[in-house]
VEXKE-339365 format. One record per residue (C-alpha): residue in three letters; x, z, y. Coordinates in steps of 0.25 Angstrom, whole numbers, padded with zeros to 4 digits, always signed. Example, Ala and Ser with C-alpha at 12.3 -4.5 7.8 and 13.67 -1.06 7.14 Angstrom:
// VEXKE-339365
ALA+0049+0031-0018SER+0055+0029-0004
***
This chain:
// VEXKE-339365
UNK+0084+0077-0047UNK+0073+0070-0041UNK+0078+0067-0028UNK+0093+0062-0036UNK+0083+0053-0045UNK+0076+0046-0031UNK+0089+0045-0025UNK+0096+0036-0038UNK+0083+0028-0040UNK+0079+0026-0025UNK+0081+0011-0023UNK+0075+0009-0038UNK+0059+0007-0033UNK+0064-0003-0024UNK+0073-0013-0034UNK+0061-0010-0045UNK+0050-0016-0034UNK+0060-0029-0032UNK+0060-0033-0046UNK+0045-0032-0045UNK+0037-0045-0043UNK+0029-0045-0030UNK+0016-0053-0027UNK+0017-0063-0017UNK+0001-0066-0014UNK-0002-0076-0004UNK-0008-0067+0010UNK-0022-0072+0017UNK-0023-0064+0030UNK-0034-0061+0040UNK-0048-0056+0044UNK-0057-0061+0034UNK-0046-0068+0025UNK-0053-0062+0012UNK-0062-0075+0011UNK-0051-0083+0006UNK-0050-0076-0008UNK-0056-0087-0013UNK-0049-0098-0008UNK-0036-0089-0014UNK-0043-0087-0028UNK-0046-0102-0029UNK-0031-0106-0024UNK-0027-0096-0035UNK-0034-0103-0045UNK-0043-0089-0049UNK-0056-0093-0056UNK-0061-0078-0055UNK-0056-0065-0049UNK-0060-0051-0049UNK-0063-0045-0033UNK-0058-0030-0036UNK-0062-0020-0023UNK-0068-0007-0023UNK-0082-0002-0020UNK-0082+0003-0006UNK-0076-0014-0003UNK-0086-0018-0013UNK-0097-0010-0005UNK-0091-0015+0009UNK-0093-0030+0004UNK-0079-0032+0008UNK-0079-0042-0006UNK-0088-0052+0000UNK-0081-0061+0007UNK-0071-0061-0005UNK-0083-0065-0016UNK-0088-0074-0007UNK-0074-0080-0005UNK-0071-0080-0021UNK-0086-0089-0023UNK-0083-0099-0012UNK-0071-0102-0021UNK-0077-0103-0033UNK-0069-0091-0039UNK-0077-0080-0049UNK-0076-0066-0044UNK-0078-0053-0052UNK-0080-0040-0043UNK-0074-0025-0046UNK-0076-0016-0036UNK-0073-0003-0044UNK-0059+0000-0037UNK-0058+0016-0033UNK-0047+0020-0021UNK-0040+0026-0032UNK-0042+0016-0045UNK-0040+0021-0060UNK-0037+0014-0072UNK-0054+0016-0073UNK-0057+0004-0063UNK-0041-0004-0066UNK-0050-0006-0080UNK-0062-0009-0074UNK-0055-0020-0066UNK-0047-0026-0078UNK-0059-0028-0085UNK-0067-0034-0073UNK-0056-0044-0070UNK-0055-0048-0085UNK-0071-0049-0089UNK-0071-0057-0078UNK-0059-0067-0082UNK-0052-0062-0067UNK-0039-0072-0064UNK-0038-0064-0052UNK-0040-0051-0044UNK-0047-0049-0030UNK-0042-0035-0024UNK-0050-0033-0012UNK-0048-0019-0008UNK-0036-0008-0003UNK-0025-0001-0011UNK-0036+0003-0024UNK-0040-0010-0027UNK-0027-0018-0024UNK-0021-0006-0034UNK-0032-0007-0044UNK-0031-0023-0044UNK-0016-0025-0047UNK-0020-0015-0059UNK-0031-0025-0063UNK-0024-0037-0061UNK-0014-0032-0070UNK-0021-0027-0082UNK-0030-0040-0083UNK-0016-0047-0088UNK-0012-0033-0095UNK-0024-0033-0104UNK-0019-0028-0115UNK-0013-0016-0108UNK-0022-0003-0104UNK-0026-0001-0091UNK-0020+0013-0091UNK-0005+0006-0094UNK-0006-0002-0083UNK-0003+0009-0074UNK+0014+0009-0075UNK+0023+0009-0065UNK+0027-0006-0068UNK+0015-0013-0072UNK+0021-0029-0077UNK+0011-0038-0077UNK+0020-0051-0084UNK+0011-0062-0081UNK+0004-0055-0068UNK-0007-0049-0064UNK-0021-0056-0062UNK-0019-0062-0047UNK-0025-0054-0037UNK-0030-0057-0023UNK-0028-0046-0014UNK-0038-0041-0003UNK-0036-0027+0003UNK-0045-0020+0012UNK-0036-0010+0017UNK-0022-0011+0026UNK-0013-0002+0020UNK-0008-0003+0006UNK-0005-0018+0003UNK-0008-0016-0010UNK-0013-0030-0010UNK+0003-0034-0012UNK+0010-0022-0019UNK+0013-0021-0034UNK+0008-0007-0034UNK-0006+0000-0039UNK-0010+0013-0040UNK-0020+0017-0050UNK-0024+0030-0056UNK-0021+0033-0070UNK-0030+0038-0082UNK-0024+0052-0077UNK-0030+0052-0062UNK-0015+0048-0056UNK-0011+0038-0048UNK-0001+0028-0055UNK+0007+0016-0046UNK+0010+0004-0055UNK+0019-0008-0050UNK+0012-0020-0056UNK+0022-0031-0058UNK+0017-0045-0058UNK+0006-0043-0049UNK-0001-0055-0043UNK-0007-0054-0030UNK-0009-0068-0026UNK-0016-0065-0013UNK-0017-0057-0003UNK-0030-0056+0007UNK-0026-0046+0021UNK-0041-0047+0026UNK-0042-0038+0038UNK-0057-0040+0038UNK-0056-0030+0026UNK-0051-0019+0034UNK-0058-0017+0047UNK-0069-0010+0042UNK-0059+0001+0035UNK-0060+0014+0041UNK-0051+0019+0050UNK-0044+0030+0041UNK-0042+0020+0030UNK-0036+0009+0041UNK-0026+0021+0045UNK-0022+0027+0032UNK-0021+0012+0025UNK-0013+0007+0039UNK-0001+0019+0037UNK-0001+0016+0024UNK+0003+0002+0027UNK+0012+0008+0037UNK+0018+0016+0028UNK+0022+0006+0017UNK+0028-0003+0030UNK+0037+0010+0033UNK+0041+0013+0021UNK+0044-0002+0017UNK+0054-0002+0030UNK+0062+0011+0027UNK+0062+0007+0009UNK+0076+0007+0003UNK+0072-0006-0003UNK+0080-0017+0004UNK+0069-0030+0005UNK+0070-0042+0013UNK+0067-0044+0027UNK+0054-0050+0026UNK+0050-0039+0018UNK+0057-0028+0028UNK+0049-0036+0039UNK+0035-0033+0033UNK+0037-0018+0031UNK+0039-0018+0045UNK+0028-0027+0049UNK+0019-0019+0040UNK+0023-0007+0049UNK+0022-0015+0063UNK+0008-0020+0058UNK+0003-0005+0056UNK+0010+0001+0069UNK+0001-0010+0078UNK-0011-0011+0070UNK-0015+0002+0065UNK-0017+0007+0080UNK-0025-0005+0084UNK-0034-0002+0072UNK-0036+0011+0075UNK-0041+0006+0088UNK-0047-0007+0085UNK-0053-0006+0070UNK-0059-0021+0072UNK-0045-0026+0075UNK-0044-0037+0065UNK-0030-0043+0069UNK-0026-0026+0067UNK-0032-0027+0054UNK-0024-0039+0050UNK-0012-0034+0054UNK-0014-0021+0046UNK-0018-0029+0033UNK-0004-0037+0035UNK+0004-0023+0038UNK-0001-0017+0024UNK+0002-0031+0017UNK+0016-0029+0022UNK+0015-0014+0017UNK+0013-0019+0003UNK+0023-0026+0005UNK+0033-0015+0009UNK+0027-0008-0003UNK+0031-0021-0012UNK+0046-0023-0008UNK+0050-0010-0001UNK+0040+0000-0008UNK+0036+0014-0002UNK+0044+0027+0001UNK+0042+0041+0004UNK+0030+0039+0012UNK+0022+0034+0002UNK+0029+0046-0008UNK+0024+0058+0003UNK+0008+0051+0002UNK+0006+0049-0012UNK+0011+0063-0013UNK+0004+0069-0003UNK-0007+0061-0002UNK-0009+0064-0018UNK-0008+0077-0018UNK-0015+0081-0006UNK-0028+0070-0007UNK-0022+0062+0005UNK-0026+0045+0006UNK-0014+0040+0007UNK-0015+0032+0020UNK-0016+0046+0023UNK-0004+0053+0016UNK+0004+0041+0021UNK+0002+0044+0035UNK+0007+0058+0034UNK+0018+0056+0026UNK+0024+0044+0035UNK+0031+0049+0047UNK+0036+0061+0040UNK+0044+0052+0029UNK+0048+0041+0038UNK+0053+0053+0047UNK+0062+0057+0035UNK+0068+0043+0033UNK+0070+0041+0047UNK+0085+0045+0047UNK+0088+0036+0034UNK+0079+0023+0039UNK+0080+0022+0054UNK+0086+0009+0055UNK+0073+0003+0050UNK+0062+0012+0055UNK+0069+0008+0069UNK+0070-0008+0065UNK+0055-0005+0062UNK+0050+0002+0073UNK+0057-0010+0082UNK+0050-0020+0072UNK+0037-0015+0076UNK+0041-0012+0092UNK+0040+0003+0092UNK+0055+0002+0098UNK+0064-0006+0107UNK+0076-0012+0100UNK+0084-0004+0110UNK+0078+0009+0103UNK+0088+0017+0095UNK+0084+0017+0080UNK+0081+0031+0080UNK+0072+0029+0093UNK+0065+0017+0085UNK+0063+0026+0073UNK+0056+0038+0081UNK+0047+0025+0088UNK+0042+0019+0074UNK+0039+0034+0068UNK+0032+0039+0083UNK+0022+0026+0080UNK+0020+0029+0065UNK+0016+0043+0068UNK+0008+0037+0081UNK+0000+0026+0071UNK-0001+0040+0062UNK-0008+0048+0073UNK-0015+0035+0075UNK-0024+0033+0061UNK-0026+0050+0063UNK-0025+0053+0050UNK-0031+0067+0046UNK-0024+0081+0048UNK-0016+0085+0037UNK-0009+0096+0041UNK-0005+0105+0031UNK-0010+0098+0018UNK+0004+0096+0012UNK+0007+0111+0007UNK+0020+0115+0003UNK+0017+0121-0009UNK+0016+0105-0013UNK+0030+0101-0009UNK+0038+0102-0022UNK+0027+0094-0029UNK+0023+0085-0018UNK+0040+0083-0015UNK+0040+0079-0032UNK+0029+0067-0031UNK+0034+0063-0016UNK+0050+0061-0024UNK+0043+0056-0038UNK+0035+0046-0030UNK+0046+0042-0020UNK+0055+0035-0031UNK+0045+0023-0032UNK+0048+0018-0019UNK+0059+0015-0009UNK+0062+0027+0003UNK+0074+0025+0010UNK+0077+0039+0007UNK+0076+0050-0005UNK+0070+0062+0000UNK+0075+0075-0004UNK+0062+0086-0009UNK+0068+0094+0006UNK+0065+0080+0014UNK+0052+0077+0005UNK+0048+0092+0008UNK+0053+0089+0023UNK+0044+0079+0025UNK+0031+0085+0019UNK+0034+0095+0029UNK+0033+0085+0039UNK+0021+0078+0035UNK+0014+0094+0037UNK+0022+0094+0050UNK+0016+0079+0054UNK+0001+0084+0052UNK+0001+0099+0058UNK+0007+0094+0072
***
C-alpha cells in the first residue's frame, strides 16, 4: 500500500517546492570575504543585528573579523553563541529572545548546517511572536511578511543551508523535525574559504560528499528545472570530483577551498529546486538508527542507490560524467555511466571513511525499509523503489564495506 501511495504522489514534492518562494541573496565570494559584512549590513539599511554561531566558532575566534567588520560600519551587534550540532527548541528560544531584547533588524548565521538551521528558526519566530516556539516546527512554516533578514556565513562546504528553505531542529520529544520556512529572507550570502582551512580532515571529507550528493541526486530528480539550474547540479558535482582530491592532498589549498564553498552553494541549490532522493532516504535512516554522521551514512549509501537508478537515468549520468570529463563524447552512455560511478567510489576510497562492515543488521530491514519509503516521499527520486529493491540495496551497502 505504501509503495501504490509513493508511486501516485511521486511528482507532488516537486510541484509543492515550485510554489514555494526562494531567496535570492546577493553572493560575496573569496578568501577572507567575511570582512565585508558590514559594508552589506550598512547597504542594507540594518541599525543592529544579532551574530548567531556556536561555541567551538566562538572559542576559534572565527567571529572577529565579522565584529570588527560590523564597528567599522557603525552597525550594533548582539552576540549568541549557544548553537549545539543538534539544536532544540531550548536554544531557538534563547535566540528569539536574544534578537528581540536587543531590538535585532537582522540575523548573522556564521557557522555550518546547526546554526544556519537554528537561525531560519529565529529569524522566523521574531515576526511570529505571538506564536510558541514549539508550533513553529510544522512542515510548512508561512512567514507572510518575512523572516528577519539574515546574512549568511558558513564555515563548512557541504550543506548549503546558508540558501535552503529547510531546517531541522529537535522537538520537545528528542526527534528531529524538518520545517520548510516560507518566506525566508536571506539577503546575503558570504562563501569565505578562509573559514574552512583549518576544518579537520574527516569533516572536509564527510561535508564534501555530502555536497556531492545533493549534486547527484539534483541531476537524476524527477523534477523538471531549467537549464541554468540543471547546469549547477552538475557544476556542484564537477567542483567536488577536482577539488576534494586536491584538498586531501593539499589542505592549505585556498583556490580548492573556494571551489568547494561554491560546489556546496550549488548543492543548496539542487536541494531548493530539484530536492533530495534515495540517497539522502538510505542516510537519515541509517545513519539514525545506527549513530552514523551523516557525511558518513552518505557516503555509504551513495554508490549503492545511484547503482539502483542507473538503468532508469543513464542518459544523464552519462551527460554528466561528459560534463565533468570523465568520458570522451565517443563513449557509449553505458561506458560514460560505469566512468562517473568508478570516480565516485575512487573520491569514496579517497576521504577513507571508517569500516563499517556488518553494521546494518537484517534483523533491521523491515523497519529500516518503512522510515527509508516514509521519508522518501518528501523528495524527488527518478524512481520508486519497491521494499525487495530497498532491501537489495541495503544488501549492497553490507557488500560495499566487507570487500
Amino acid at each position: 500500500m505504501l509503495y501504490i501511495l509513493r508511486t501516485l504522489i511521486r511528482r507532488l514534492p516537486g510541484v509543492v517546492i515550485k510554489a514555494v518562494p526562494l531567496p535570492e541573496p546577493k553572493t560575496e565570494e573569496g578568501f577572507g570575504t567575511r570582512v565585508k559584512v558590514g559594508e552589506i549590513c550598512r547597504n542594507n539599511g540594518f541599525k543592529r543585528v544579532l551574530l548567531v554561531t556556536d561555541k567551538t566558532i566562538f572559542s576559534l575566534g572565527l567571529h572577529e573579523k565579522i565584529i570588527e567588520s560590523l564597528k567599522e560600519c557603525g552597525v550594533d551587534y548582539s552576540v549568541f553563541a549557544d548553537i549545539s550540532s543538534e539544536p532544540n527548541l531550548t536554544i531557538i528560544d534563547g535566540g528569539i529572545s536574544k534578537a528581540t531584547d536587543c531590538n535585532a533588524d537582522a540575523v548573522v548565521a556564521l557557522g555550518g548546517g546547526a546554526v544556519m538551521d537554528s537561525c531560519k528558526m529565529i529569524a522566523a519566530g521574531v515576526r511570529l511572536k505571538k506564536q510558541k516556539s514549539k508550533s513553529l516546527l510544522r512542515k510548512f512554516l508561512l512567514v507572510p511578511k518575512k523572516t528577519l533578514p539574515i546574512i549568511a556565513i558558513p564555515t563548512t562546504s557541504g550543506t548549503g543551508a546558508e540558501i535552503t528553505v529547510g531546517a531541522v531542529v529537535t522537538n520537545q520529544k528528542g526527534s528531529k523535525t524538518a520545517t520548510v520556512v516560507v518566506g525566508l529572507d536571506v539577503r546575503g550570502v558570504i562563501l569565505d574559504s578562509e573559514l574552512t582551512v583549518k576544518a579537520p580532515s574527516k569533516i572536509t571529507c564527510a561535508c564534501g560528499i555530502d555536497a556531492l550528493s545533493h549534486g547527484l541526486e539534483g541531476v537524476v530528480a524527477s523534477v523538471r528545472v531549467p537549464a541554468e539550474d540543471m547546469k549547477k547540479s552538475m557544476e556542484c558535482v564537477k567542483l567536488v570530483l577536482q577539488n576534494l582530491p586536491i584538498i586531501i592532498n593539499e589542505p592549505q589549498n585556498v583556490e580548492a577551498r573556494q571551489n568547494m564553498c561554491l560546489a556546496a552553494h550549488y548543492g543548496g541549490n539542487a536541494i531548493n529546486k530539484q530536492l533530495a532522493g534515495y540517497v539522502h532516504a538510505f542516510a537519515h535512516s541509517i545513519g539514525a538508527k545506527y549513530h552514523i554522521p551523516h557525511g558518513n551514512a552518505i557516503a555509504l549509501a551513495l554508490l549503492p542507490v545511484m547503482s539502483m537508478q542507473k538503468s532508469k537515468c543513464q542518459k544523464r549520468l552519462a551527460e554528466l560524467s561528459r560534463y565533468c570529463g570523465l568520458a570522451d563524447e565517443s563513449a557509449s552512455d553505458a561506458e560514460c555511466c560505469d566512468k562517473l560511478l568508478v570516480s565516485i567510489g575512487e573520491l569514496i576510497d579517497l576521504c577513507g571513511f571508517a569500516d563499517t562492515k556488518g553494521i546494518i543488521k537484517q534483523s533491521d530491514y523491515k523497519s529500516l525499509a518503512r522510515a527509508i519509503a516514509w521519508d522518501s516521499i518528501n523528495y524527488s527520486p527518478p524512481v520508486v523503489m519497491s521494499n525487495r529493491q530497498i532491501y537489495s540495496v541495503l544488501d549492497e551497502i553490507n557488500r560495499k564495506r566487507e570487500e
